[in-house]
C-alpha positions as CSV (number, residue, x, y, z in Angstrom):
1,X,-144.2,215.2,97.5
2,X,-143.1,218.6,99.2
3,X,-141.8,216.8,102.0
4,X,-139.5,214.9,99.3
5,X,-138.9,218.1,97.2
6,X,-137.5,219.6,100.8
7,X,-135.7,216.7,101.2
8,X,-133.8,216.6,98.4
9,X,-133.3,220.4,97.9
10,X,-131.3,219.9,101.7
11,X,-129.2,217.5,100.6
12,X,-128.0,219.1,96.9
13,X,-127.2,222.6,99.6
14,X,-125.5,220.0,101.9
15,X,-123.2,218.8,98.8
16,X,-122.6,222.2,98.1
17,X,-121.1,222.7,101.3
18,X,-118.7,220.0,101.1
19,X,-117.5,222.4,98.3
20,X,-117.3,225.5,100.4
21,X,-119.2,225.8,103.7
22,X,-120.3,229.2,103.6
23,X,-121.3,229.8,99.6
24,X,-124.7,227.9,100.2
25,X,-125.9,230.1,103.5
26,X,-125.0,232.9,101.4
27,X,-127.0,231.6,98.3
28,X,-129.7,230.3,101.1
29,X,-129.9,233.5,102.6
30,X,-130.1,235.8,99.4
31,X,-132.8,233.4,98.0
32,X,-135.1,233.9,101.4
33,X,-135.0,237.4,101.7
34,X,-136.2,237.1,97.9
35,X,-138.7,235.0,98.9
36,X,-137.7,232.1,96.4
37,X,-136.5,230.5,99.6
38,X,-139.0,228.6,102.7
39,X,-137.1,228.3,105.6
40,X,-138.5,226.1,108.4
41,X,-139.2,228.5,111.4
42,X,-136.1,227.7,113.8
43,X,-133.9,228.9,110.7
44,X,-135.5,231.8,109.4
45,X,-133.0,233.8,110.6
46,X,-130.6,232.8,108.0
47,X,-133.0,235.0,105.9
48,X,-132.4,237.8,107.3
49,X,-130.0,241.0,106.3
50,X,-127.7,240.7,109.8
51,X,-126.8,236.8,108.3
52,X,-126.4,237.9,105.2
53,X,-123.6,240.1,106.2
54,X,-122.0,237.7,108.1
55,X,-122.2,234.8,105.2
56,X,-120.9,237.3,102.4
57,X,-118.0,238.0,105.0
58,X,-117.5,234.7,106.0
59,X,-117.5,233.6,102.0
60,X,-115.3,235.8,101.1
61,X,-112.3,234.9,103.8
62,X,-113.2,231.1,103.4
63,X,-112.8,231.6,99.5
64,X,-109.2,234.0,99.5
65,X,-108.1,231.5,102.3
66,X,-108.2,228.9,99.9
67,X,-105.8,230.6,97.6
68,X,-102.8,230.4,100.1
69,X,-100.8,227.4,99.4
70,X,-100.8,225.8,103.0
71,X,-103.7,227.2,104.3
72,X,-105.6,225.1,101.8
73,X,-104.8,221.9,103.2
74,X,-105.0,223.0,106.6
75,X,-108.3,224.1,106.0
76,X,-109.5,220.7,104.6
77,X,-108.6,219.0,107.3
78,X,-110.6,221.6,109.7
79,X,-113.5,222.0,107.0
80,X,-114.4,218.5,107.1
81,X,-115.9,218.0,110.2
82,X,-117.5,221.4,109.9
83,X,-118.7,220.8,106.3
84,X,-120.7,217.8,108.0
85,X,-122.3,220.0,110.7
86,X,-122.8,223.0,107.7
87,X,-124.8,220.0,105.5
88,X,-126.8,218.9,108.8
89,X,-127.8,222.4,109.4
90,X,-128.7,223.0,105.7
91,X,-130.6,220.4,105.4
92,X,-132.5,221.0,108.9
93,X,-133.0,224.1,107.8
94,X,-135.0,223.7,104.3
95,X,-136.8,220.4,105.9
96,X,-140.9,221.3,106.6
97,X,-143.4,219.1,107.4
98,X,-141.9,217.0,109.9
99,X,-141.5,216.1,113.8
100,X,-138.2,217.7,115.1
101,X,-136.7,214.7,115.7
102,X,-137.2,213.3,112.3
103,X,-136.3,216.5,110.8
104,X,-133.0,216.3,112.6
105,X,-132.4,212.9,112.2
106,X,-132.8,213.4,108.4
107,X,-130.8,216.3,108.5
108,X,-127.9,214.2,110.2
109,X,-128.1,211.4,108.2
110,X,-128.8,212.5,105.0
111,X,-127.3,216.1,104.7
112,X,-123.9,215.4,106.9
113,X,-123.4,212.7,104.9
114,X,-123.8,214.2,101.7
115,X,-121.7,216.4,102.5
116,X,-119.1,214.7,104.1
117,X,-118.7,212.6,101.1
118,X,-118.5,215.9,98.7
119,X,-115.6,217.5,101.0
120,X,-114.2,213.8,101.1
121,X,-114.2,213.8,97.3
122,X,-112.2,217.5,97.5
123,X,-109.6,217.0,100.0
124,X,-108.6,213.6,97.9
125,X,-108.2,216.1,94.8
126,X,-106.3,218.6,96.7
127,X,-103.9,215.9,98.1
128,X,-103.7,214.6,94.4
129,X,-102.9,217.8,93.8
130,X,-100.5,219.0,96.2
131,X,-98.2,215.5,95.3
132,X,-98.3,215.6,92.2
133,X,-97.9,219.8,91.6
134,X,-96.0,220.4,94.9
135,X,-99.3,223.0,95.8
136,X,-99.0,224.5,92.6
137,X,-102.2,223.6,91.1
138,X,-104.1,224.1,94.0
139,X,-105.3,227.0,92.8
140,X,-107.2,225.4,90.3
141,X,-108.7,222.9,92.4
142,X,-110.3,225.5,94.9
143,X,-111.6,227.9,91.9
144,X,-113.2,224.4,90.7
145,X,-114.5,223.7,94.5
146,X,-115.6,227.2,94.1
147,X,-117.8,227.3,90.8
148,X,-118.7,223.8,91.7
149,X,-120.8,225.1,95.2
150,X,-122.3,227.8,93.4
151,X,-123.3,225.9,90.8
152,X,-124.6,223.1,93.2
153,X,-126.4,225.9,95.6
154,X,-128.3,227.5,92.4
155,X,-128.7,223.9,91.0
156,X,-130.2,222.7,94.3
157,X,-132.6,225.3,94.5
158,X,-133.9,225.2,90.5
159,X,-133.4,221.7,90.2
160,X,-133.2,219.9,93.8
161,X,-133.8,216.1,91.9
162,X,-131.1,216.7,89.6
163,X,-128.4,217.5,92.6
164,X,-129.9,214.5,94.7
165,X,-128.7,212.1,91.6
166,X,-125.5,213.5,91.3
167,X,-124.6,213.8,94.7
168,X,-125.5,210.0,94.9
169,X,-123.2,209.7,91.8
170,X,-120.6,211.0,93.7
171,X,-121.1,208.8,97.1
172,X,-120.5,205.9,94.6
173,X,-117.5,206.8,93.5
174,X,-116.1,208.2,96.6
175,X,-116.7,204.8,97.8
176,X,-115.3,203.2,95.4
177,X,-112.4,205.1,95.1
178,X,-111.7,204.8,99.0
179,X,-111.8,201.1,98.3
180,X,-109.7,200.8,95.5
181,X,-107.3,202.9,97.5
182,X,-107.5,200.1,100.3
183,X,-107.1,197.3,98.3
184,X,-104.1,199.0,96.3
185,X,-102.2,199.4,99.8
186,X,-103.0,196.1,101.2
187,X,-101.4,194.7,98.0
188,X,-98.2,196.4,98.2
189,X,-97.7,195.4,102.0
């Protein structure tokens, strides 16, 4: 049952880094050096005041850099990829109990994906947002990717069943909105 708890705690932080990449280390990192927090040994230095420092830092230019009309969208298209590695190390990170290689190969499977399809999920809102408000609501839509990965990251760590189910919630309908997207092109060609 702990190996499942882990499991699932890993992938809610891994959603909450398709929100923001660094607001889940930070939140990770806080909650270990509170000791609400197990890391698995290779990671414990994410619990640790030197990574704290860097992951408040690294927060807080990821978050203003949001806020700048075309660096938002540049960003998405450079913070997916690296939200997939972010999930994969989350993930690895919280994961006990099992042989490296299954620990990774959990961790790449199940926490990349997760959140891969959470920054998917963002960066179709942002380009949503950017046609329809010429960049003028994107404001919005990174203080909601904000409050949605500190949510996520507290959720995650109270609650880790709770943000497996809605993260799943949201795979679904990524993929079905990708789909519908599909079909709706092939019909107008």
């Amino acid at each position: 049952m702990e190996l499942l708890l882990s499991v699932a705690l890993g992938i809610g932080l891994s959603a909450a880094c398709g929100f923001r990449i660094f607001v889940p280390f930070t939140i990770m990192s806080i909650a270990a050096l509170t000791g609400y927090l197990h890391l698995s040994p290779d990671f414990s230095w994410i619990g640790t005041y030197p990574a704290l420092i860097a992951f408040v830092t690294a927060t807080v230019l990821e978050i203003l850099a949001y806020y700048i009309p075309w660096l938002d969208n540049l960003l998405d298209t450079l913070a997916t990829p690296a939200a997939m590695v972010a999930g994969t190390i989350a993930t690895a990170s919280v994961v006990t109990g099992m042989s490296p290689l299954l620990q990774w190969t959990t961790a790449i499977i199940a926490g990349g994906v997760a959140a891969g399809a959470v920054q998917t999920s963002t960066t179709l809102l942002r380009g949503a947002s950017t046609v329809t408000t010429g960049g003028l609501g994107n404001f919005l839509v990174a203080t909601v990717e904000l409050i949605g990965s500190v949510i996520t990251s507290f959720l995650a760590l109270v609650v880790p069943w709770l943000v497996l189910l809605l993260t799943l919630f949201l795979g679904i309908w990524v993929v079905r909105r990708m789909t519908q997207s599909r079909s709706q092109t092939r019909q107008t060609a």
